[in-house]
MDAnalysis code that builds the backbone (N, CA, C; Angstrom):
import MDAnalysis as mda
import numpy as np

u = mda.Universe.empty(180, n_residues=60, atom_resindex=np.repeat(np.arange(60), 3), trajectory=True)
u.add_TopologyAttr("name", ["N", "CA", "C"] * 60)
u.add_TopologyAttr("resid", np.arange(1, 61))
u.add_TopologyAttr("resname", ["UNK", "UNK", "UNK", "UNK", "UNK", "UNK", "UNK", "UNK", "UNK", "UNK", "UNK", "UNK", "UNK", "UNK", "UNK", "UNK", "UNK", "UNK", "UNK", "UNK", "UNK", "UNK", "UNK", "UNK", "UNK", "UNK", "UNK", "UNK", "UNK", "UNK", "UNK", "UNK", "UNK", "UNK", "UNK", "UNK", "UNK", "UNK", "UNK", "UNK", "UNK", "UNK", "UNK", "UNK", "UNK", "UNK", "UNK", "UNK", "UNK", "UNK", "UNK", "UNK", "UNK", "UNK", "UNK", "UNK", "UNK", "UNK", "UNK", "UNK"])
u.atoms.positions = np.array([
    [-27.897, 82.894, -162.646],
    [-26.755, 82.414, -163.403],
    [-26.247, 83.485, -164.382],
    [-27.407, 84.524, -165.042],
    [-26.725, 85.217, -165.892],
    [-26.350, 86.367, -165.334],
    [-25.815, 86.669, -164.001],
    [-24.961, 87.442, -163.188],
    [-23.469, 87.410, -163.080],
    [-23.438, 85.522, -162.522],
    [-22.471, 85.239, -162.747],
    [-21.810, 85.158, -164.097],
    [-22.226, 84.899, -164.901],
    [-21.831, 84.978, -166.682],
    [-21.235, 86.351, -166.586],
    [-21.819, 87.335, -166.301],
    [-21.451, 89.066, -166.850],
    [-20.482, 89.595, -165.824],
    [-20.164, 89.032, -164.810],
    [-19.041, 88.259, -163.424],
    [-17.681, 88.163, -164.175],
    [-17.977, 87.241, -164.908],
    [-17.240, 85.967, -164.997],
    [-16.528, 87.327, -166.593],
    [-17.076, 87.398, -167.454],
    [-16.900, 88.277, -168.546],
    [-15.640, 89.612, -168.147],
    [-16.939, 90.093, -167.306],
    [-15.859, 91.368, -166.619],
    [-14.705, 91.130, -166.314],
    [-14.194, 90.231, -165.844],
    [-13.302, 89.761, -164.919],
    [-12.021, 89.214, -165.687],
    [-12.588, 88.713, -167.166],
    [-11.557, 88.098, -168.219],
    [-11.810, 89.456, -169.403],
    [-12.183, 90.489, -169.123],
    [-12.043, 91.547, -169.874],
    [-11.023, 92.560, -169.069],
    [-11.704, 92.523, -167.907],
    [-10.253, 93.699, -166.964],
    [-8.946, 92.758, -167.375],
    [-8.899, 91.255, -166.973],
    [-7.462, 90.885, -167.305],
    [-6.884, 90.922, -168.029],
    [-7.556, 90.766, -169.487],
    [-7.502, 91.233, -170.976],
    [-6.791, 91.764, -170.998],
    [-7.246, 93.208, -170.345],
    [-6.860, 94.621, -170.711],
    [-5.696, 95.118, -169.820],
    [-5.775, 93.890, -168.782],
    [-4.593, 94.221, -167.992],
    [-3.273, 94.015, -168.430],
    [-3.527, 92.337, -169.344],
    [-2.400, 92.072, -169.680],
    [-1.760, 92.828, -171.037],
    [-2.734, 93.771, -171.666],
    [-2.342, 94.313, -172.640],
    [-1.505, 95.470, -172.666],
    [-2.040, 95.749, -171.648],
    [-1.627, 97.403, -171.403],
    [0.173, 96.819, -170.148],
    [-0.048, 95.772, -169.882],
    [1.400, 95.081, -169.121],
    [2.220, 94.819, -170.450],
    [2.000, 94.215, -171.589],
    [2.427, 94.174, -172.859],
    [2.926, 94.980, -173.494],
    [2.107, 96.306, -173.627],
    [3.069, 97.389, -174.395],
    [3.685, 98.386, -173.279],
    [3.701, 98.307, -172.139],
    [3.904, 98.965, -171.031],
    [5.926, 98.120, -171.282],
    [5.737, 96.687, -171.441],
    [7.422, 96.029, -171.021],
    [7.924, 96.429, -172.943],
    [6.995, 96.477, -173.841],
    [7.645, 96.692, -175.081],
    [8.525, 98.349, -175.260],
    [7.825, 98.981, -174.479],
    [8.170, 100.716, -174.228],
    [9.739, 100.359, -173.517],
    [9.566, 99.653, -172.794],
    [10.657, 99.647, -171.812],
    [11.685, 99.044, -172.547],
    [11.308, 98.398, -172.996],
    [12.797, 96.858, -174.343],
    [13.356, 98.146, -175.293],
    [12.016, 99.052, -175.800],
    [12.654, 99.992, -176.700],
    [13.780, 101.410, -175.975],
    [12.789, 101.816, -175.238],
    [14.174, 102.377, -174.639],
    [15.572, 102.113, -174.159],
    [15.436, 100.967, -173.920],
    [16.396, 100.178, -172.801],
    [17.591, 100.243, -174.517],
    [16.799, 99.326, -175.390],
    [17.881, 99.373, -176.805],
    [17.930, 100.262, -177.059],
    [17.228, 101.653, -177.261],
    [18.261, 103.283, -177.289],
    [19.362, 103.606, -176.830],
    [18.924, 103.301, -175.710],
    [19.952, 103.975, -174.583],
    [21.060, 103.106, -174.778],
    [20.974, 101.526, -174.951],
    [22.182, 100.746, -175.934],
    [23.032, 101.531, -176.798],
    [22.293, 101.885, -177.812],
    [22.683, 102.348, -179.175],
    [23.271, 103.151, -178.954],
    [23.156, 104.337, -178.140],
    [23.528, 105.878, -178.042],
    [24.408, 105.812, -177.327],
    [24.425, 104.667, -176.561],
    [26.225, 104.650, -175.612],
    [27.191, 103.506, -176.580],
    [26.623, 103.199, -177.064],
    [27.648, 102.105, -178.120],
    [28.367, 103.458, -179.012],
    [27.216, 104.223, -179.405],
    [27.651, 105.282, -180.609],
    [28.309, 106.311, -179.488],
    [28.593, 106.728, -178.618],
    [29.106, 107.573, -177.793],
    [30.951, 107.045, -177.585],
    [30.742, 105.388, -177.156],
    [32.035, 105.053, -177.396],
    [32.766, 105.245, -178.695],
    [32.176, 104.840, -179.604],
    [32.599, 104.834, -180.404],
    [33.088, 106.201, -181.101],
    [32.642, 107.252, -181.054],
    [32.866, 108.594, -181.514],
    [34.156, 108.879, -180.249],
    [34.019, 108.513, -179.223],
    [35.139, 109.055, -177.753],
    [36.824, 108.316, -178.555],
    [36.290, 106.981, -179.315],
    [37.456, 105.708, -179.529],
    [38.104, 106.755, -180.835],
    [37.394, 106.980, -181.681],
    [37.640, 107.844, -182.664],
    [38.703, 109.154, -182.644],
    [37.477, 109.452, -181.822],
    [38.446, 111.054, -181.118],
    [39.601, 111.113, -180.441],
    [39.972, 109.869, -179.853],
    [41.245, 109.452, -178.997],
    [41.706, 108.916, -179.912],
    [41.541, 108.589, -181.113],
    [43.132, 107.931, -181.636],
    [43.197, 108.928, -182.857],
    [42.243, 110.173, -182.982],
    [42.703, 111.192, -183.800],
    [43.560, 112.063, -182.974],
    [43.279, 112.321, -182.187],
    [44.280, 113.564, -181.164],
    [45.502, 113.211, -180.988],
    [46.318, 114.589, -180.786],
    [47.122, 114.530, -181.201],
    [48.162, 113.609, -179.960],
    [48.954, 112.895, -179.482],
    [49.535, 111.824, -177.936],
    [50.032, 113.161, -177.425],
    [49.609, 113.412, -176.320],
    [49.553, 113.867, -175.223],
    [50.526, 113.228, -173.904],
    [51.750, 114.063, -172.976],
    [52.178, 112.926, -172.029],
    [50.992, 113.277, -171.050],
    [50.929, 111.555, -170.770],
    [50.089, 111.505, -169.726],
    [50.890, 110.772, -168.310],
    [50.452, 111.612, -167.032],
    [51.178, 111.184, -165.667],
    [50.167, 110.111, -165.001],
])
């Protein structure tokens, strides 16, 4: 029986560790994902800027 016990342990320690490392593995990903948000929000926004400073241009 105390095989199965140290079985049984292992088994809810790998998952443990599985689900932990799955945890900060999707938090890495949420954070980049909102960078890459930010930096194209701030990209429009500097392009929106720059187009209504310049000087009108004809455009065909």
């Amino acid at each position: 029986m105390l095989i199965g016990k140290r079985i049984a342990d292992a088994g809810y320690k790998l998952f443990s560790g599985s689900m932990m490392l799955l945890t900060v593995y999707g938090g890495y990903l949420c954070v980049l994902r909102a960078q890459r948000y930010m930096q194209k929000q701030k990209q429009l926004k500097l392009a929106e800027q720059s187009e209504s400073t310049a000087p009108e241009t004809i455009k065909d």
